[in-house]
C-alpha positions in Angstrom: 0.0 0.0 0.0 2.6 2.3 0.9 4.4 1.5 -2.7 0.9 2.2 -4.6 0.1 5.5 -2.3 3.9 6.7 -3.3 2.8 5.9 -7.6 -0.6 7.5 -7.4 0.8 10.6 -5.1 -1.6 10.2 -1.9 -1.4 8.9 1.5 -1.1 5.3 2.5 -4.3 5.9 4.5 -6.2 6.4 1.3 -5.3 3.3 -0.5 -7.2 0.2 -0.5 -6.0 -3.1 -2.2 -9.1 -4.8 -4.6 -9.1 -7.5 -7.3 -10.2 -5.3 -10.2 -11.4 -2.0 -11.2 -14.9 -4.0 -11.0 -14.5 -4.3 -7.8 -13.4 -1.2 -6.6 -16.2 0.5 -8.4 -18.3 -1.8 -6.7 -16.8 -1.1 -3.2 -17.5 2.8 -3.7 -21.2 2.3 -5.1 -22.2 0.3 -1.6 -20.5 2.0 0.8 -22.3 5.4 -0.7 -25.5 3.1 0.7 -27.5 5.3 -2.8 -31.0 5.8 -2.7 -34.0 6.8 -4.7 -34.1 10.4 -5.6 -29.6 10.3 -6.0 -28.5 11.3 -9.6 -25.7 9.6 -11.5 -23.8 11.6 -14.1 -22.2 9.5 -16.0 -21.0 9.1 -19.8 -21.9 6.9 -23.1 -18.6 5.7 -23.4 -18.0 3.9 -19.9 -17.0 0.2 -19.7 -19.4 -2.0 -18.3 -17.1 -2.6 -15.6 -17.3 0.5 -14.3 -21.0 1.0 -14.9 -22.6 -2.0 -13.4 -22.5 -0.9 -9.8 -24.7 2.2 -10.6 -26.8 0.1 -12.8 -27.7 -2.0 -10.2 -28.6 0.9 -7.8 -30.7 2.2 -10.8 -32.2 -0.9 -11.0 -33.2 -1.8 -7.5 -32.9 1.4 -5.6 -34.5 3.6 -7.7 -31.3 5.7 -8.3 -31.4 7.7 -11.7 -28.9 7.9 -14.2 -28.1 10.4 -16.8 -25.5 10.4 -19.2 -23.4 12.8 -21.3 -22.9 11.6 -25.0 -19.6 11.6 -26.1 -19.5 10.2 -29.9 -16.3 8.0 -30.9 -14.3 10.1 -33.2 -15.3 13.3 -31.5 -12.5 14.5 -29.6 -13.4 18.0 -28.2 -12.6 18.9 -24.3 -15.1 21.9 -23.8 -17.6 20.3 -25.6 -17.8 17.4 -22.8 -17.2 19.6 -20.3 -19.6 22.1 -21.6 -22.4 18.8 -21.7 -21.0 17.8 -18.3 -22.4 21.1 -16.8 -25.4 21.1 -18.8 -26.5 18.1 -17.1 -25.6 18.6 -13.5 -28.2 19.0 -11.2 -28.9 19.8 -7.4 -29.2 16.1 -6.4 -26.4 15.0 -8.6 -24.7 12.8 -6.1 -22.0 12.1 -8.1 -20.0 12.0 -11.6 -18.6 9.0 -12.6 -16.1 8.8 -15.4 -13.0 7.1 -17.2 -9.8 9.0 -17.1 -9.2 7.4 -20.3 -11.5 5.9 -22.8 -11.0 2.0 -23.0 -13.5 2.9 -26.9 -11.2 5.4 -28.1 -8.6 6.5 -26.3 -9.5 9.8 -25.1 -8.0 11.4 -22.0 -10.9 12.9 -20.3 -10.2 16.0 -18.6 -10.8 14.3 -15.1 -9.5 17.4 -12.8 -11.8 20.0 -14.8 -14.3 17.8 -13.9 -13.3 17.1 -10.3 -13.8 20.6 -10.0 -17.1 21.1 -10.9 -17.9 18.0 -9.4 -17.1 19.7 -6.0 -18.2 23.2 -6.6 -21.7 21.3 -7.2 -21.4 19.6 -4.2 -20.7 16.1 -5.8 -18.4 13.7 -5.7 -15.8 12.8 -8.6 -15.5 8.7 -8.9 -13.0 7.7 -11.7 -12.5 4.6 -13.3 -8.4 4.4 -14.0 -8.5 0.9 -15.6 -6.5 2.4 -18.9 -4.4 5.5 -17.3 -2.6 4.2 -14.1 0.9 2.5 -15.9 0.3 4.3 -19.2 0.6 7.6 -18.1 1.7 9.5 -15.2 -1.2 10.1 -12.6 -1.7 11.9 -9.6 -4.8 11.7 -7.9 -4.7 14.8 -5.9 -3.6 16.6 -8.5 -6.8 15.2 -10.5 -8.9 16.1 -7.7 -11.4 13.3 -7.1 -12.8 11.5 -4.5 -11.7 7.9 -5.6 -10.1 6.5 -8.2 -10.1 2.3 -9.1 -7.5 0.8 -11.2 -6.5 -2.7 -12.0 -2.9 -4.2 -11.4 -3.3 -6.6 -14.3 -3.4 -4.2 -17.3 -0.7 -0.9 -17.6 0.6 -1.7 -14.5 1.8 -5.0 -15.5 1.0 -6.8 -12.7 -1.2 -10.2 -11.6 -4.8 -10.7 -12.6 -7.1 -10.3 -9.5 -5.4 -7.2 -8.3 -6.5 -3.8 -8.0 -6.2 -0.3 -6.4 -8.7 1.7 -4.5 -8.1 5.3 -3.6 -10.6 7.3 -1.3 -9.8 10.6 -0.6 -9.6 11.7 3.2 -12.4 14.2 2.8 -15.2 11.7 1.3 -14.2 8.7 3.4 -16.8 9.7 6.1 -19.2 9.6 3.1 -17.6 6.5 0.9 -18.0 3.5 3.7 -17.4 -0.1 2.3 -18.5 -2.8 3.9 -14.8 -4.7 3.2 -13.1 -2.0 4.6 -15.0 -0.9 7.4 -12.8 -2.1 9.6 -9.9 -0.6 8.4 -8.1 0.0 5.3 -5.8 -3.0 6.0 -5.9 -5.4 3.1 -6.1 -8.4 5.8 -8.9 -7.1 8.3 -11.9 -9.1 9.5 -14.3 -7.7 7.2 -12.0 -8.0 4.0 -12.0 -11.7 4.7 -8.6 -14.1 2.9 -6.7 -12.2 0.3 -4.1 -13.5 -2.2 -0.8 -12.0 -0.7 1.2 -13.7 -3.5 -0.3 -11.4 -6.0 -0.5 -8.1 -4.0 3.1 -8.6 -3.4 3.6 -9.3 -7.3 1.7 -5.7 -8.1 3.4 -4.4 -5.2 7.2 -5.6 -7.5 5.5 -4.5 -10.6 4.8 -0.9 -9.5 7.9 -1.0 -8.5 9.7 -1.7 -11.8 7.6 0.7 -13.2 9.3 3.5 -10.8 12.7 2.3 -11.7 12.0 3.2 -15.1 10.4 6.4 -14.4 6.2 6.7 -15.0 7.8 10.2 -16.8 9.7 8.6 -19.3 7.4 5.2 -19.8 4.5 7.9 -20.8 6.9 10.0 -23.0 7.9 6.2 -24.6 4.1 5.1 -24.9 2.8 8.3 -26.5 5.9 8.5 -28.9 4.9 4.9 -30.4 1.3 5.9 -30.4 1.7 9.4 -32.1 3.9 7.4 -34.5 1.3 4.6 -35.5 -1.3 7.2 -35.5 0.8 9.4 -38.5 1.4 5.7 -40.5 -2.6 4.8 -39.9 -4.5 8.4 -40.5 -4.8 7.7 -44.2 -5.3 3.9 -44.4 -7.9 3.0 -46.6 -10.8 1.2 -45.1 -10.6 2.6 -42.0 -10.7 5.7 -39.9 -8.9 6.6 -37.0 -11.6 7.5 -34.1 -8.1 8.7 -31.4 -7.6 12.4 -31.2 -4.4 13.3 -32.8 -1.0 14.1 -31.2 -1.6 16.7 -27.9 -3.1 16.6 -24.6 -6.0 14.7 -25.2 -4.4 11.3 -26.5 -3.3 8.2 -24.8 -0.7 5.0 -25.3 -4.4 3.8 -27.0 -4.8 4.2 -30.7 -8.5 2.9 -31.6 -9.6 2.3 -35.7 -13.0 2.3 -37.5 -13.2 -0.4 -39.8 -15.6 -0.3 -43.0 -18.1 -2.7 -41.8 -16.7 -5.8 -44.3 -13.6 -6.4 -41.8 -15.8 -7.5 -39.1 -13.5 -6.6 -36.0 -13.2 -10.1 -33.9 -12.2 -12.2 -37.0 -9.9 -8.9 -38.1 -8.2 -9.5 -34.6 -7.9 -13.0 -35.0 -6.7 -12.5 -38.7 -3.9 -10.4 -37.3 -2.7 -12.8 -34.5 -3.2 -16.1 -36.5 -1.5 -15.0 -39.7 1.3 -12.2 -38.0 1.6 -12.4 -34.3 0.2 -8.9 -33.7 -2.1 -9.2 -30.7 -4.7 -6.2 -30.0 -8.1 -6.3 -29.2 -11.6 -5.5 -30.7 -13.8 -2.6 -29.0 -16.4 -4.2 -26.5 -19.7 -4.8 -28.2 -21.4 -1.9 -25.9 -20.0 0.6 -27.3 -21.9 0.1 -30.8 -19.0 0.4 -33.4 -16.7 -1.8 -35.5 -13.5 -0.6 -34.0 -9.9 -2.2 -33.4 -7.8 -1.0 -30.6 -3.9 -0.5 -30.3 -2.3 0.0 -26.7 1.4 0.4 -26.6 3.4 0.5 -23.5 6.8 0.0 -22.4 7.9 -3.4 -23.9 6.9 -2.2 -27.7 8.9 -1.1 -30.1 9.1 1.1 -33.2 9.7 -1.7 -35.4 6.7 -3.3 -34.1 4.8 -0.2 -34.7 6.2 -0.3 -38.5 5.4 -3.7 -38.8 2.0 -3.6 -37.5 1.5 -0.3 -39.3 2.3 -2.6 -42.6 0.5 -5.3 -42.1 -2.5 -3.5 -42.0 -2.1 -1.6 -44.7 -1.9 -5.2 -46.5 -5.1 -6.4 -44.8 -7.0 -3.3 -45.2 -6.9 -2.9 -49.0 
């Protein structure tokens, strides 16, 4: 804990160890104990990961949710920060986003809307699944109330790990039932934990500070703005990722014309050339292909990937 409190930039006695994003999510939606009458704001593009916990409080508590459209392709700041504000409301209990898109890639602008979050009165929940490991983040610097990661994804770590991190000022108000005892990941109402995998995100994060989260986001963004120049024009397909600046990511996600169905595309590109990325989750409602480059890539691998599809694609 004290090595994830030191990565993220808050105190130990804000960090809880979970076995997901999932399930941090989940951990901050039941100990708000929500209720009928409480407004979600939330947006179109959130993974259903993060978006099942308010879900079920919509569904069995009478919680509503409203959500801010935010089209793949359309990468404009103000404009979700301007629909953002158009749609909070007094009883807006909270705003619940991605600090980066797992659909396109976006970096959302998470401590803009921290603030208005709290200048409303609400709370700021973030789903991190795609940021912490990519790119450099700082919670307090971001400005939310909690923020859930996973160990297994950018921060290179085991599968059932994750990171929970509750501000001091909402923990009065955020209350989990795992964690009411105390933020110790082995307390009576946390229950058996795997130690051997905590330990392995604990060496992970590590690794990743021996590099330098500076220099591994530098690396990450430099493959991606490069993959992004050799794909803009590729026929076939559109690139839905906004271009080189502040809001891209190490994710890189393409349109396909609807012929190059996107699972068997995928499965084209491992089976026939080793080149393993994934299709865009079915809820999001597009034929899409996503790229994520981190520290272990390469620009030859970009090159090669960047020619391959420009084979496959015509």
């Amino acid at each position: 804990r004290n090595t994830a409190a030191r990565f993220l930039g808050c105190d130990i006695s804000e960090i809880l160890v979970t076995n997901s994003t999932t399930s941090g999510m989940n951990a901050v939606a039941q100990g708000l104990q929500l209720k009928a009458g409480d407004r979600i704001l939330t947006t179109d593009q959130e993974h259903g990961g993060g978006l099942l916990c308010w879900n079920y409080f919509a569904k069995y508590y009478g919680v509503t949710i409203d959500k801010v459209s935010i089209p793949p392709g359309e990468n404009n700041s103000e404009l979700i920060l301007q629909r953002v504000k158009n749609n909070l409301r007094k009883n807006t209990k909270l705003i619940s986003i991605s600090h980066i898109l797992s659909s396109t890639g976006l970096r959302i602008p998470v401590a803009e809307i921290s603030a208005l979050a709290r200048a409303n009165g609400s709370l700021c929940i973030v789903d991190g699944a795609q940021a912490a490991g990519a790119i450099r983040v700082n919670v307090k610097e971001l400005g939310c109330h909690a923020y859930a990661t996973s160990g297994h994804k950018w921060l290179m770590g085991p599968k059932g790990t994750g990171l929970l991190y509750l501000s001091k000022d909402a923990q009065d108000i955020i209350r989990p039932m795992q964690f009411e005892e105390s933020y110790n990941t082995y307390n009576d109402a946390n229950g058996v934990v795997n130690l051997a995998c905590i330990l392995g995100l604990g060496k992970a994060i590590e690794y990743l500070e021996s590099v330098g989260i500076n220099k591994i986001e530098e690396h990450n963004l430099s493959l991606r703005n490069q993959l992004y120049q050799k794909l803009k024009n590729l026929n076939n397909a559109i690139v839905l990722s906004p271009p080189e600046g502040p809001l891209s990511s190490p994710m890189l996600t393409l349109l396909l014309k609807d012929r190059f169905e996107k699972t068997s595309f995928v499965k084209t590109l491992l089976d026939k050339y080793k080149i393993s990325i994934r299709p865009t989750h079915k809820e999001f409602g597009f034929n899409g292909i996503r790229f994520s480059a981190h520290i272990f890539n390469t620009v030859n691998e970009i090159d090669f990937a960047s020619e391959v599809l420009d084979k496959e694609l015509t």
